[in-house]
N, C-alpha and C positions, 0 to 999 in steps of 0.2 A: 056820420060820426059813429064813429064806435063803441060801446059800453066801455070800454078800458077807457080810450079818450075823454067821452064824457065823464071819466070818474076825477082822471088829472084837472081835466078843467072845471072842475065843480071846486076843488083844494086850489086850484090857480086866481080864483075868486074871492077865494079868501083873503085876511092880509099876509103877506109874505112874512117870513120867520124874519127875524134881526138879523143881520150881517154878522159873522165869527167875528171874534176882536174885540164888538163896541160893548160890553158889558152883560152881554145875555145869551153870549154861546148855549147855556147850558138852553136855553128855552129853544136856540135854534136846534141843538141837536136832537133834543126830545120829542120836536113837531116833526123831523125825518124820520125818528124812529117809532112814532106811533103811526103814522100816514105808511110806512114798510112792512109795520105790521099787522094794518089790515088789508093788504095787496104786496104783495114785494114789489112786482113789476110796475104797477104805479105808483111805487113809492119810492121805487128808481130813477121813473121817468121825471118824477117831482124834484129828487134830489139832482137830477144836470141841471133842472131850468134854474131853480134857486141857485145853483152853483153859479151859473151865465150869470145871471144877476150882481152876484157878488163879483167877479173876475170884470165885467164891464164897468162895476162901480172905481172898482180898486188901480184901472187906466184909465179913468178917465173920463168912462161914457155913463154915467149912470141912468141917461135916458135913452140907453139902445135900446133894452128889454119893454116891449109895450103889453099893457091889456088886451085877451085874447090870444095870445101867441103863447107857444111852448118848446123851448129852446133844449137842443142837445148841446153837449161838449163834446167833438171828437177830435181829442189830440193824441191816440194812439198811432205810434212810431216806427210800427216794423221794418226791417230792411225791403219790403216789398209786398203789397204796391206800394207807388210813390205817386202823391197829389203835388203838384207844382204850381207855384206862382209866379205871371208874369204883367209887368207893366208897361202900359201903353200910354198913346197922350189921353186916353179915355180910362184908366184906372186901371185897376187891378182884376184879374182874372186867371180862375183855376180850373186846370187840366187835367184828369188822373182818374183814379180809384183811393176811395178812403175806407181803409177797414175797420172793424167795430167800431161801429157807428150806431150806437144804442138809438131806439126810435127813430131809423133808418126810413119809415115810412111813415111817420105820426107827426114827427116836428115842424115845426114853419120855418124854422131858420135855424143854424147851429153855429157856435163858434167853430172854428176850425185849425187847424196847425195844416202848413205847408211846406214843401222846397223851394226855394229862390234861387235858381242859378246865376243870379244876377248883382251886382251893386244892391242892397237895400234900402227902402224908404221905411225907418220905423216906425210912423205912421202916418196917415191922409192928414190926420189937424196937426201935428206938431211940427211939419216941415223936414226934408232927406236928411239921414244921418247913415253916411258911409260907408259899406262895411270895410273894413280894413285889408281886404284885400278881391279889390275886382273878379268879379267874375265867381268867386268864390260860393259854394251851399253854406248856404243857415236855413234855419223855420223860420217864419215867423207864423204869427197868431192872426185870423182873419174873422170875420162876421159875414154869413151868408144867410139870403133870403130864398130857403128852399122851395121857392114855386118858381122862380128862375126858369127860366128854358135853359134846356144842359143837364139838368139836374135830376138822377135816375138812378132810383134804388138796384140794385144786381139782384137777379133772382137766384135764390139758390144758396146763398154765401151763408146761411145762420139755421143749422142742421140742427141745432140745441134743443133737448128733452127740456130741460129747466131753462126758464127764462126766453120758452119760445115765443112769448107774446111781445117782449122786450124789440123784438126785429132789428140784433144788434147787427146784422149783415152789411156788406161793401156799399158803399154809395159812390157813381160814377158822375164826373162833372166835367162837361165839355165847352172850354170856356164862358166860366159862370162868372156875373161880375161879385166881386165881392170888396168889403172893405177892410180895409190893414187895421188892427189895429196897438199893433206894436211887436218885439223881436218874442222868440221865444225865449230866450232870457225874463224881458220884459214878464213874459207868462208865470214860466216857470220861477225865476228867482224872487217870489214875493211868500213871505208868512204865508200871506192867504192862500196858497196854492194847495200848501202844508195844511190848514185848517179844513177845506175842501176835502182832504183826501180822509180825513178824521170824519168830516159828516157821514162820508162814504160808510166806517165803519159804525157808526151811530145805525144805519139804516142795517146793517147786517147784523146787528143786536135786536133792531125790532123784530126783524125775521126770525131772529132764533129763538127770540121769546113767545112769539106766536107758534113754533113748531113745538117750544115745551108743553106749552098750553093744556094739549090733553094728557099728559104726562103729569103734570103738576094738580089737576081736576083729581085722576084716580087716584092720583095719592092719600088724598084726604078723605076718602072712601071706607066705608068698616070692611069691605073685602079687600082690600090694598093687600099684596102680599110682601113681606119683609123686603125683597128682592125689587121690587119696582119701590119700593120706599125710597131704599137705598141709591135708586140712580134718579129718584126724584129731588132726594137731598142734594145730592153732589150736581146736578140739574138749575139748582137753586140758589145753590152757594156762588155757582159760577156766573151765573146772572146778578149776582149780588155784588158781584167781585168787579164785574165788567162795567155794569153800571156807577159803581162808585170811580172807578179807573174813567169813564166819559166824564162827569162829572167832575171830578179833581182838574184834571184837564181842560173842563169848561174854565173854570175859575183861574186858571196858570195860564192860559192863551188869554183872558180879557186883565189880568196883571202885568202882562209881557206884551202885546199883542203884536207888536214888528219883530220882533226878537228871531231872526230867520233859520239859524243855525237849532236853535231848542224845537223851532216849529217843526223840524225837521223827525228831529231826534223822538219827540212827542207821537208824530204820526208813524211811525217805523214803530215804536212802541206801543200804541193804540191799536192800529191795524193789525201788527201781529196776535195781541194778544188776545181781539174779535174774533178774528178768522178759526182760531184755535178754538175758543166757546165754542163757535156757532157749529166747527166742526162735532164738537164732543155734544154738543144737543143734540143736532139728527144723530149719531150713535145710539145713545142714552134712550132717544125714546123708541128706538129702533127696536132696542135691546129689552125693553121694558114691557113693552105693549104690544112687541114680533107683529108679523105681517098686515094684522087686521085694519088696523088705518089705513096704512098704505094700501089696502087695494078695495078697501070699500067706502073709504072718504077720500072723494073727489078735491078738496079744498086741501086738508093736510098732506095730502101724496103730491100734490102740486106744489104747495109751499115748502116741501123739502127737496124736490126734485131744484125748483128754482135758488132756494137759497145755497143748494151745492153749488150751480152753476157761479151763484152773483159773487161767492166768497174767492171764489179764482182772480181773481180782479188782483186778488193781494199775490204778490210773488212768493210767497211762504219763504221757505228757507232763506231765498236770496235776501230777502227782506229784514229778514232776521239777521243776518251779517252785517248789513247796513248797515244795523245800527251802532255798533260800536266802532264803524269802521269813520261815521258821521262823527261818533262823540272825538274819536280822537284827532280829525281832521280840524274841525270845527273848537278844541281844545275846551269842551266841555266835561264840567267832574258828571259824574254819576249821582251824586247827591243831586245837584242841577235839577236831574229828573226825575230821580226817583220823590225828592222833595220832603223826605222822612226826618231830616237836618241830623243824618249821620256822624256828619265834619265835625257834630257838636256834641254827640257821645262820649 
C-alpha cells in the first residue's frame, strides 16, 4: 500500500462526516475541506468515497459501502470512449473504457455511469422498468468491484503535472459484472447530487487555504512589505467571503434539503464562486512571494500545481451561464438564493 493510500485509509477509519441534508452539512463540508488541505489529492480521494456513500444511501443501498474499501465515482460523459452495459440471464456487465476515472488504480470498487443500448432494468432489487422506447441509449448508474477480472487501468491516459498522484486516467473493462443500481436520472435528478458537487467545492477552498498559508504567515511579519500585505489582505477577505458563502449554504441545503431546483441553482453558485478564489490565491501568492516557494518548497509547488488542475473540474464560464439559465427554467427569484430578503426592501 502506498503512503497516499495509507493516508486515505487512516481518515476512512475514522467516522464518516454526516450526509449533506440531515442537519450538519456545514460539519460535512468542513471535514472535506480540512482533510484537502492537508493533502489535496487525498482529500479528493476522500471526498468520492464519502460522495459513494451518500449516492448509495440516497438509492437505496446504504450498506453497499463497507469498511476497509475506498470508493471512486466515475460518471464523466464524453462523447468518447463509451463504457456500455449489457444484461444477460447472469446480470449485468460492462464493456468499454471509462475516462477520468479519479484513483484509476487505488480504488476497490467505483460507482459507475454506462450505455444501455437496450430496454432498461432500473435496478437488480426494484424489479424492470421499461424504457420507453426499445432498443433506445440511456445511462444508467452501476457499482463495480474493481478486482474483478476485466478490470484494467490504461496506462498512459493521465499526463497531469498537478494532481498526478490522483491517477485520474481511462479504466478499461471487459465484461465486468456489475450491479445496476438505478437510471441516470435516478443519479443525476436528486438534491444530493447538487450537494455532492458543493462538497466538491468545500475541498477546493481547503486547498486554496492551504496555498495562502504562507502568504498569510509573511504578512504578519515586521518585514512584510506594503505590497505582499496588500494581496494578503485581499487573500483573506476572499477566504472570509467563501467560507461564509459554504456556510450559509450549509444551513439553506439542511432548511430545504430536497428542494432540487435551488440545489441546483446553490451549486452553479458555490462552485463558481470557489473556483474563482482558489484561482485568485495561486495568483496572489504567486504575485506576492514570486518564484521562491514555488521552486524551493516541494509541498507548496505541489499544492498549487494540484489545485489548478483539481479547480478544472468546474466548467467556468459555462457554469457560470447556468446559472441564470437554471433560475429561469426552474422559476426561481434571485432573492431565493441570494437569501438577503431583498423582496422585502
Amino acid at each position: 500500500m502506498t503512503d497516499l493510500l495509507r493516508e486515505v485509509h487512516a481518515h476512512l477509519r475514522q467516522p464518516m462526516p454526516p450526509l449533506p441534508g440531515r442537519g450538519e452539512t456545514a460539519r460535512r463540508w468542513r471535514r472535506l475541506a480540512e482533510l484537502t488541505a492537508q493533502n489535496t489529492v487525498a482529500g479528493r480521494l476522500y471526498e468520492a468515497h464519502a460522495d459513494a456513500v451518500a449516492i448509495s444511501t440516497d438509492l437505496g443501498r446504504p450498506e453497499m459501502v463497507s469498511a476497509g474499501e475506498l470508493w471512486g465515482v466515475w460518471a464523466a460523459e464524453p462523447p468518447a470512449p463509451v463504457l456500455t452495459a449489457t444484461r444477460s440471464g447472469q446480470g449485468w456487465t460492462l464493456t468499454g473504457t471509462k475516462p477520468w476515472c479519479s484513483g484509476a488504480s487505488l480504488c476497490s470498487h467505483a460507482l459507475v455511469t454506462a450505455t444501455v443500448f437496450t430496454a432498461a432494468v432500473a435496478s437488480d432489487a426494484a424489479g424492470p422498468v421499461q424504457d420507453s422506447a426499445a432498443g433506445a441509449a440511456q445511462k444508467m448508474l452501476f457499482a463495480v468491484d474493481l478486482s474483478s477480472p476485466g478490470v484494467s487501468p490504461v496506462p498512459d491516459t493521465w499526463q497531469a503535472v498537478g494532481m498526478a498522484a490522483s491517477d485520474s486516467g481511462w479504466v478499461s473493462f471487459e465484461q465486468v459484472p456489475a450491479t445496476a443500481l438505478g437510471t441516470h436520472a435516478d443519479y443525476l435528478d436528486r438534491a444530493g447530487f447538487w450537494h455532492g458537487g458543493i462538497g466538491v467545492a468545500a475541498c477546493w477552498y481547503g486547498a486554496a487555504r492551504a496555498v495562502a498559508a504562507p502568504l498569510l504567515t509573511r504578512a504578519t511579519t515586521p518585514s512584510a512589505s506594503p505590497i505582499l500585505r496588500a494581496h494578503a489582505g485581499a487573500a483573506a477577505a476572499a477566504l472570509t467571503a467563501g467560507w461564509a458563502l459554504l456556510s450559509s449554504t450549509a444551513r439553506a441545503v439542511d432548511a430545504d434539503p430536497h428542494n432540487l431546483p435551488l440545489a441546483k441553482a446553490q451549486a452553479f453558485a458555490v462552485r463558481t464562486y470557489i473556483d474563482r478564489l482558489a484561482a485568485e490565491i495561486i495568483d496572489r501568492t504567486g504575485r506576492a512571494l514570486g518564484p521562491g516557494p514555488l521552486a524551493s518548497d516541494a509541498i507548496h509547488a505541489q499544492r498549487v500545481a494540484d489545485l489548478g488542475v483539481y479547480i478544472r473540474q468546474s466548467h467556468a464560464e459555462t457554469d457560470e451561464a447556468a446559472l441564470p439559465a437554471v433560475m429561469a427554467e426552474d422559476g426561481l427569484s434571485w432573492d431565493h438564493l441570494i437569501g438577503d430578503g431583498h423582496d422585502t426592501w
